[in-house]
Structure formats: C-alpha cells, structure tokens
N, CA, C and O atoms as a GROMACS GRO file, in nm:
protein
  280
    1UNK      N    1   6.570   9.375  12.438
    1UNK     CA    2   6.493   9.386  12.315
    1UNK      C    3   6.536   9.509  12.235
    1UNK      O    4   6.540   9.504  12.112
    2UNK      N    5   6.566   9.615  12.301
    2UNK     CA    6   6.579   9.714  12.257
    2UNK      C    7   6.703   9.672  12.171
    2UNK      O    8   6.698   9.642  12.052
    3UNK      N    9   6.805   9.674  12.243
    3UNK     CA   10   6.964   9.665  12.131
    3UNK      C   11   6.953   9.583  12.066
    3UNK      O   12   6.992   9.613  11.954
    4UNK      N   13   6.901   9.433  12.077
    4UNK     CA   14   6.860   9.348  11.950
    4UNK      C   15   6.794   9.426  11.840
    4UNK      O   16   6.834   9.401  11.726
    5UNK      N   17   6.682   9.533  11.859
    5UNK     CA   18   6.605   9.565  11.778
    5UNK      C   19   6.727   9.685  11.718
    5UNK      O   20   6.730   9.660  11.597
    6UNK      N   21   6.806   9.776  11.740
    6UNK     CA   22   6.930   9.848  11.686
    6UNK      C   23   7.007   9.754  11.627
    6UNK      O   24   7.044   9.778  11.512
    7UNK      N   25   7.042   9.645  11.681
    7UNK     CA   26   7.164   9.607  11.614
    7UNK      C   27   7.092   9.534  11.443
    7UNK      O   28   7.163   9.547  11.343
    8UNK      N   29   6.996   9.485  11.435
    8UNK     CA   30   6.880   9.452  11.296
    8UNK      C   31   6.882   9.571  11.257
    8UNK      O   32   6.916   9.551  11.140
    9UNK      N   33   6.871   9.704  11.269
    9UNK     CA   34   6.849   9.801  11.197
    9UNK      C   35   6.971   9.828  11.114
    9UNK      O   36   6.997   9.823  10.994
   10UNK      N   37   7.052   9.864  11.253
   10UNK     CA   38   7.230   9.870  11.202
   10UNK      C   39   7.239   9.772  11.087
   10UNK      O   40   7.235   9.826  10.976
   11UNK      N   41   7.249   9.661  11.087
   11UNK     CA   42   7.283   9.592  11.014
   11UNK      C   43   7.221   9.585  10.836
   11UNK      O   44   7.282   9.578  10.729
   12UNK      N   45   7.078   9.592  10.868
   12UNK     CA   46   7.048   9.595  10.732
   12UNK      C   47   7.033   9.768  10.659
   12UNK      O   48   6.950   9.806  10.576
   13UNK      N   49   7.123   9.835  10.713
   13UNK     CA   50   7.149   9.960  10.677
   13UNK      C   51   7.250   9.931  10.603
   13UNK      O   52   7.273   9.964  10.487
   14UNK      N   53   7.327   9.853  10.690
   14UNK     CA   54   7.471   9.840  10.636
   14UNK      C   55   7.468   9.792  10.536
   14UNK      O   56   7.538   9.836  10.445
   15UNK      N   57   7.338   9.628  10.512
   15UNK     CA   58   7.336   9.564  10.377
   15UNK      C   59   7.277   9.620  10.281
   15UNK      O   60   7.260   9.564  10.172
   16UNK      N   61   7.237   9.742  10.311
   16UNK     CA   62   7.126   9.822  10.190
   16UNK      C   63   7.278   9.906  10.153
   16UNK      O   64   7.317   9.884  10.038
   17UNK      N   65   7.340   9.970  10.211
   17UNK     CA   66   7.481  10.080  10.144
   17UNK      C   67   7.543   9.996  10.051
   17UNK      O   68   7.582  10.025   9.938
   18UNK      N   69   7.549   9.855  10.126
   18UNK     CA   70   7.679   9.784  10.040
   18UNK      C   71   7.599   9.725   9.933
   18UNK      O   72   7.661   9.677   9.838
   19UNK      N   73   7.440   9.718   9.933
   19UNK     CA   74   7.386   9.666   9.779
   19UNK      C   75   7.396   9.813   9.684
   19UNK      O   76   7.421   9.813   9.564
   20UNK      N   77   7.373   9.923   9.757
   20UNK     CA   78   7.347  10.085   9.675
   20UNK      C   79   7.498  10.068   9.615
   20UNK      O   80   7.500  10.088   9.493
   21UNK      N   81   7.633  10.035   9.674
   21UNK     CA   82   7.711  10.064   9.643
   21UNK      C   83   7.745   9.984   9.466
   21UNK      O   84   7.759  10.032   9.354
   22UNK      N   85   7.748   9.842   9.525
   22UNK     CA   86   7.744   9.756   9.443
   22UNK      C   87   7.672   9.820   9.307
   22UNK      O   88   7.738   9.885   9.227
   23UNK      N   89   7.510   9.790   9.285
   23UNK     CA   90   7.459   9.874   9.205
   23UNK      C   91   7.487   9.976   9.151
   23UNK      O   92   7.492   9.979   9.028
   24UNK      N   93   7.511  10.076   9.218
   24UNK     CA   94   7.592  10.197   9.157
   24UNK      C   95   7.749  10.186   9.068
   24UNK      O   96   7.769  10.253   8.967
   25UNK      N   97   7.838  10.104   9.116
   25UNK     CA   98   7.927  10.092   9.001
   25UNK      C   99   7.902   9.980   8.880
   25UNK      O  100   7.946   9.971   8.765
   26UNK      N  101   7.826   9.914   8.943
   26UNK     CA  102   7.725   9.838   8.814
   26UNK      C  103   7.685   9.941   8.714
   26UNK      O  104   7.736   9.959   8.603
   27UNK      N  105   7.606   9.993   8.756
   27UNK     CA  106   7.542  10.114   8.676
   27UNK      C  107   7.607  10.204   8.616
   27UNK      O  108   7.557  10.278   8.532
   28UNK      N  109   7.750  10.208   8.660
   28UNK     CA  110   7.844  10.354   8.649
   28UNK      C  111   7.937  10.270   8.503
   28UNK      O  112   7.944  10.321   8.391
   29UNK      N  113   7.999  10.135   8.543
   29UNK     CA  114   8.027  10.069   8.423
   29UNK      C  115   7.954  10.070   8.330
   29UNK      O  116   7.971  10.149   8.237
   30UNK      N  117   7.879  10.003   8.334
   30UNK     CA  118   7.762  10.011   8.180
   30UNK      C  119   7.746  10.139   8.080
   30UNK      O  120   7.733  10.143   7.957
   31UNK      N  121   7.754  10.265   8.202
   31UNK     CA  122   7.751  10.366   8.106
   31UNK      C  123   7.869  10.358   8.090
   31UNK      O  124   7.864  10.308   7.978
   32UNK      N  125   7.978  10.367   8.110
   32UNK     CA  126   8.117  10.429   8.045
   32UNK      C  127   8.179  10.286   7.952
   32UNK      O  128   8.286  10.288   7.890
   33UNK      N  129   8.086  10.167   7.959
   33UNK     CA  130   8.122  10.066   7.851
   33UNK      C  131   8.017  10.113   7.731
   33UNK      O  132   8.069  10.109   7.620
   34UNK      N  133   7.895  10.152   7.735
   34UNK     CA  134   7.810  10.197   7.628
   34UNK      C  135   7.893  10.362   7.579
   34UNK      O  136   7.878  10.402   7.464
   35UNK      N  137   7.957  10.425   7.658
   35UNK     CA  138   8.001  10.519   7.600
   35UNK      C  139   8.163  10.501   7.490
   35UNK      O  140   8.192  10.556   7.384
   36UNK      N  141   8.226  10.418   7.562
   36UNK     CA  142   8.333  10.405   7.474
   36UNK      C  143   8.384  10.262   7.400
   36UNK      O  144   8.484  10.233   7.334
   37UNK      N  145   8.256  10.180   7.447
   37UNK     CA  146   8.310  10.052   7.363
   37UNK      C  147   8.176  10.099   7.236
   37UNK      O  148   8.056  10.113   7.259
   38UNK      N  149   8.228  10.110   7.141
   38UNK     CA  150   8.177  10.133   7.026
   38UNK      C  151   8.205  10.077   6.892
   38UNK      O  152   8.170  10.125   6.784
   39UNK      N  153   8.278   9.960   6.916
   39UNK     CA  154   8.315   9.873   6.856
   39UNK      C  155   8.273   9.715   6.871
   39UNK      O  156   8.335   9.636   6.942
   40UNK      N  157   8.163   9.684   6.795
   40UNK     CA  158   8.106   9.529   6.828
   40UNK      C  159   8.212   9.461   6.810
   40UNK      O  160   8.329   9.499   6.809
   41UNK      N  161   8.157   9.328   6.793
   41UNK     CA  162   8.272   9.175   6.787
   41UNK      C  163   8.314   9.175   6.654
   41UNK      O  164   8.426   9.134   6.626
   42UNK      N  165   8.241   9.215   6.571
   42UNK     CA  166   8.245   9.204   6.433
   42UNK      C  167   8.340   9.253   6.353
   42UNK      O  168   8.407   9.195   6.267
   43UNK      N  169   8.340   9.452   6.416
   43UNK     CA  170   8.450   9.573   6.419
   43UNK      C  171   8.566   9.503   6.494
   43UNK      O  172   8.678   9.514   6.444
   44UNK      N  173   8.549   9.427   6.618
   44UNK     CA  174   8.712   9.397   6.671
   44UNK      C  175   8.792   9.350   6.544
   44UNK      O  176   8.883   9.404   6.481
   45UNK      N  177   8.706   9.197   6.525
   45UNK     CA  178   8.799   9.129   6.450
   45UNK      C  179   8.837   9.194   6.297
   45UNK      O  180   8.933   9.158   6.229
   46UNK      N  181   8.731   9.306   6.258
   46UNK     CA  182   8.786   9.375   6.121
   46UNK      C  183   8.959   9.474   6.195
   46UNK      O  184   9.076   9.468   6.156
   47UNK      N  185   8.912   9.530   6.274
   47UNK     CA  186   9.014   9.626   6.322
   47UNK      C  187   9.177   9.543   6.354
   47UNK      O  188   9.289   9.589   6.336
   48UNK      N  189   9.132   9.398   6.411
   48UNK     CA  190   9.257   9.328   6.421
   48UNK      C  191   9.339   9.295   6.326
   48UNK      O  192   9.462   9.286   6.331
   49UNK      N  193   9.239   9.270   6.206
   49UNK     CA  194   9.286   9.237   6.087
   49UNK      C  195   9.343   9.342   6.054
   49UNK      O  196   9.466   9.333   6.050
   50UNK      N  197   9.277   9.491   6.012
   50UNK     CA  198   9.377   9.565   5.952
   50UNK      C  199   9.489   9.642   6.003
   50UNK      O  200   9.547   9.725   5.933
   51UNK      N  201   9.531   9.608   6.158
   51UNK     CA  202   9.616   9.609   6.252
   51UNK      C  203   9.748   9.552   6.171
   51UNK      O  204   9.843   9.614   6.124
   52UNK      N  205   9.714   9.385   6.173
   52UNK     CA  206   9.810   9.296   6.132
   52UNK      C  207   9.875   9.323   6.024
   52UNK      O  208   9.996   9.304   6.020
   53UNK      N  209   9.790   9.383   5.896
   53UNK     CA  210   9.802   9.419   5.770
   53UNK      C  211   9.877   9.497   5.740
   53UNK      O  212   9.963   9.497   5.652
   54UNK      N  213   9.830   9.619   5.859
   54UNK     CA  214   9.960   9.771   5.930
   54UNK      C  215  10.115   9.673   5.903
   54UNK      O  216  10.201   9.647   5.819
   55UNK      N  217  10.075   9.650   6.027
   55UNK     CA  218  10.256   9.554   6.072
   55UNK      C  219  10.300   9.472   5.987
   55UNK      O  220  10.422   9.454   5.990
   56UNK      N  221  10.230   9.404   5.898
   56UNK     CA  222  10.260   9.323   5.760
   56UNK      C  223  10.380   9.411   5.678
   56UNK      O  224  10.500   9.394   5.658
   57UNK      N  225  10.274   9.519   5.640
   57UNK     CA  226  10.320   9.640   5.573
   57UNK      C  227  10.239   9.593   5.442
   57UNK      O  228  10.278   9.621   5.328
   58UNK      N  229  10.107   9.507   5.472
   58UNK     CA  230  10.048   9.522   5.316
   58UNK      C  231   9.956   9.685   5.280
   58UNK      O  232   9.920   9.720   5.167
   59UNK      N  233   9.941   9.738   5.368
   59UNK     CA  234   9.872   9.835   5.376
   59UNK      C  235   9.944   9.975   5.501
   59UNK      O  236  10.036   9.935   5.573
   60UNK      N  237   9.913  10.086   5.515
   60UNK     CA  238   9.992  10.168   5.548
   60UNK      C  239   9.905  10.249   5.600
   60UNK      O  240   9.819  10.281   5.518
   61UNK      N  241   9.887  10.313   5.742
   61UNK     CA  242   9.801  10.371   5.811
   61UNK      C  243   9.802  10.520   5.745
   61UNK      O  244   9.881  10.591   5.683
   62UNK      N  245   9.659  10.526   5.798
   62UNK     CA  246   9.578  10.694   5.774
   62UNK      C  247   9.701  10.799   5.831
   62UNK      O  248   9.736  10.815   5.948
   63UNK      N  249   9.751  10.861   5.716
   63UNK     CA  250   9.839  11.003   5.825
   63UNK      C  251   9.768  11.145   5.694
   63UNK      O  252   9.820  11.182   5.589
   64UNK      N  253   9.649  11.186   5.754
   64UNK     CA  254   9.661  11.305   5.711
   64UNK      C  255   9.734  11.456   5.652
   64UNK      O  256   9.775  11.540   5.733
   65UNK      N  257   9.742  11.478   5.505
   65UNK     CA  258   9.823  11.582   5.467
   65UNK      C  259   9.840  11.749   5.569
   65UNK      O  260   9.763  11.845   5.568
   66UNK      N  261   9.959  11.732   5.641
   66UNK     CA  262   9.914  11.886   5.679
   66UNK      C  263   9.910  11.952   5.597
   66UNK      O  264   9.948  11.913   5.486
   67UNK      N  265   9.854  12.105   5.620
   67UNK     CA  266   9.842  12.198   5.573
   67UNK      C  267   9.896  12.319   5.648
   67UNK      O  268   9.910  12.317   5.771
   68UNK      N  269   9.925  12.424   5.573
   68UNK     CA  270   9.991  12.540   5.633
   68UNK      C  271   9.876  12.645   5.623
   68UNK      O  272   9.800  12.664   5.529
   69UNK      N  273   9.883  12.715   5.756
   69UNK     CA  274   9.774  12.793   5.767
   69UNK      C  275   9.818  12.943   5.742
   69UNK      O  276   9.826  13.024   5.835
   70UNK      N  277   9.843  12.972   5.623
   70UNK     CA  278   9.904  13.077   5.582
   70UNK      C  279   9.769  13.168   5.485
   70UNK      O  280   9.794  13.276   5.431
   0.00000   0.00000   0.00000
C-alpha cells in the first residue's frame, strides 16, 4: 500500500510540473506576442502593400536627412 500510495504521489507531481510548465510558456508567449506584435490584420495587409509599392519603385522608403553635429 505504501509504494502504491508514493508511486500516485510521484506521478501526479510529475503531471502538475508538466501542466506548470506547459502554462508557463503559454503565458510567457502571450506576453512577448502582446509585446511585439503590434500590428493587427488590417496594418499587415497596409504594410504589405506599401512593401510591394517599395519594390515597385512607385514610392521610395523613409531615409531620414542626417545632420552634422557641429
């Protein structure tokens, strides 16, 4: 009785780590998809478009004027 009653313990220890684990990179994705996907479906397909437009050459990407720090 006894080692039956260890080896049930053992075991659903084991199935509680491997659900904590699970959960936890569940949890760990979500934040680092809410942190850097910041672009809805809506923004993709605008951004694809003016991608294409780039490479078209109807339009010509953002390059900021340097400046001299004199």
């Amino acid at each position: 009785m006894n080692e039956q009653f260890t080896n049930i313990i053992a075991g659903l220890t084991a199935t509680m780590m491997v659900a904590w684990v699970g959960l936890e990179i569940s949890r760990r994705r979500a934040k680092l998809r809410e942190i850097f996907d910041v672009l809805g479906r809506d923004d993709r397909t605008i951004t694809i478009a003016l991608e294409q437009m780039v490479d078209d050459g109807v339009i010509h990407p953002y390059a900021p004027a340097q400046r001299s720090l004199r």
